[in-house]
Structures are given as C-alpha cells and as structure tokens.
C-alpha positions in Angstrom: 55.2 101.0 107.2 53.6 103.9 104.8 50.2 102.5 105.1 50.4 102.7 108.9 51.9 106.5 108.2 49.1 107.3 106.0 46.7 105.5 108.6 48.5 107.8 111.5 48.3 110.7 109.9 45.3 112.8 111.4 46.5 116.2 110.9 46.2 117.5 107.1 49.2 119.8 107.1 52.0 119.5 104.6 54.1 121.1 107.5 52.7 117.8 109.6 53.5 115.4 106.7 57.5 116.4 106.1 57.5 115.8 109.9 56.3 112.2 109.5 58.5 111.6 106.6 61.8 112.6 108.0 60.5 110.7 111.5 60.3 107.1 109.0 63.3 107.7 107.3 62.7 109.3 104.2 65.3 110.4 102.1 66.1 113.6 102.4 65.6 113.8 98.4 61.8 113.4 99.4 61.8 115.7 102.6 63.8 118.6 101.3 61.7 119.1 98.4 58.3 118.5 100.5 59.6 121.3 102.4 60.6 123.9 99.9 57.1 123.3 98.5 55.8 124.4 101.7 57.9 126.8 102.6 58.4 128.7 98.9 54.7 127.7 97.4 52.0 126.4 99.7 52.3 129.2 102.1 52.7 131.9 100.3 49.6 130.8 98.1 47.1 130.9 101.0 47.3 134.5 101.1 43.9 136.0 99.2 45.7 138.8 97.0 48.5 135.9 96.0 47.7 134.8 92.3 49.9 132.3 89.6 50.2 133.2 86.2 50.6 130.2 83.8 54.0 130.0 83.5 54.0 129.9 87.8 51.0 127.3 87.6 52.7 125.0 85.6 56.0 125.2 87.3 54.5 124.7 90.4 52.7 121.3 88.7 55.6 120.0 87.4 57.6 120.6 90.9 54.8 118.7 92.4 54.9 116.1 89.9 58.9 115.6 90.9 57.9 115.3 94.4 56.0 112.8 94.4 58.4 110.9 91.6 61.2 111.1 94.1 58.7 109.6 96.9 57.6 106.9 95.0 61.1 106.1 94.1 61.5 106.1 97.7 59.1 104.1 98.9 60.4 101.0 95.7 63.9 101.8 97.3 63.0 100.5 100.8 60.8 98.0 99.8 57.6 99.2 100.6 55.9 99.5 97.3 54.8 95.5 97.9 52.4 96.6 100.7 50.6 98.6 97.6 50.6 95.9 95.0 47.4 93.5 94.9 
C-alpha cells in the first residue's frame, strides 16, 4: 500500500501528501502533525523576507524529525514496513 502511494503521488505538494495520507488511513498522529508543518512552517517560509534563526531552524528539524518518527511507527503498526524490507 505505501509503495503504490508513493508511486501515485505525482503532485509534490505537502498540502497533496496529508491528502493521500488521511485518504489510506493514516493515523491522525501522522496527518495532524503533517499538517501543522504545512500550515504553521512550510508556508509561511516560502515568503522571500521570511528568515529562521537557529533556535527556529532547529526546532523546525527536530519537529520534522518527529514527523516522520510517528509515520514510520505508522507504517510498522499496519504492517507495511515488510513491503520495505529486502
């Protein structure tokens, strides 16, 4: 199942991505925080005069770190992770 969502995934939107998820049956653990990332970080951050100190950078790394923690959980949870292992 994810390897046919990453294969069906033409659009390159994180917007696009929390749509999939949620459609297969992600937690919402994994779609809530994909969603704050793009509502409270990614998006503001494509503006030009929109700049991260340190502190902000790091945070932001580590939230992104958690995110996709929580979707690999996800993915062991339901039993997916075999589709991945050689």
């Amino acid at each position: 199942m994810w390897s046919q969502l990453l294969v069906q995934c033409p659009q390159r939107e994180i917007g696009h991505y929390h749509d999939l998820l949620k459609q297969h049956g992600a937690s919402d653990e994994v779609t809530s925080i994909v969603d704050n990332m793009r509502r409270d970080d990614r998006n503001p951050l494509m503006h030009p005069e929109k700049f991260l100190n340190m502190d902000e950078a790091v945070g932001l790394f580590y939230l992104s770190q958690t995110a996709l923690d929580r979707l690999i959980s996800d993915i062991e949870k339901r039993g997916f992770a075999k589709e991945f292992i050689p």
